[in-house]
C-alpha angles and dihedrals in degrees: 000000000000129000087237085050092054099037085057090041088055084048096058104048090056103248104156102166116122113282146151113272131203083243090056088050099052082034085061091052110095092167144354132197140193141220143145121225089255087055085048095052098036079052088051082057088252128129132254130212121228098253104024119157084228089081095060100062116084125198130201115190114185120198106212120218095261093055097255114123147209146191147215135180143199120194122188117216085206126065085195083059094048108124118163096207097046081044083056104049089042101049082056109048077050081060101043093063093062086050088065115066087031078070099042088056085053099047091039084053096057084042098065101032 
């Protein structure tokens, strides 16, 4: 289930109670990058082999508003798999769902000043 399904699911049953949204979350994303782990190491000045596994696995790191950043990854067992846009949207939403419950201590925070 998506975070927009359930988001529509919580609307309409009526909860109304504050809560973190799927609108608060890409709200909290100043910026997002992409690599892959062959990018990583030939940026570490290192080589990297054709065929390395290094160049399946995909990272997404998302600098919140406030600076403070986190990743997610997506790694594909088959070379024959391996698609950089579907890497991409996976190693986000990866990274989306650490964005969540930083928001909900936030939130919880406010909640109980």
């Amino acid at each position: 289930m998506t975070d927009s399904a359930i988001e529509n699911e919580i609307q309409a049953k009526g909860l109304t109670a504050p809560r973190v949204t799927p609108t608060d979350v890409e709200a909290a994303i100043a910026s997002e990058h992409y690599f892959t782990a062959s990018q990583g190491v030939i940026g570490a000045r290192e080589e990297v082999q054709l065929g390395s596994p290094l160049l399946l696995l995909t990272f997404c790191v998302l600098v919140l508003k406030n600076g403070f950043t986190v990743t997610g990854e997506s790694a594909c067992a088959s070379p024959e798999n391996f698609d950089a846009e579907l890497g991409r949207k996976i190693a986000r939403q990866n990274a989306v769902n650490k964005v969540w419950p930083l928001l909900g201590y936030v939130l919880k925070e406010r909640l109980a000043a």
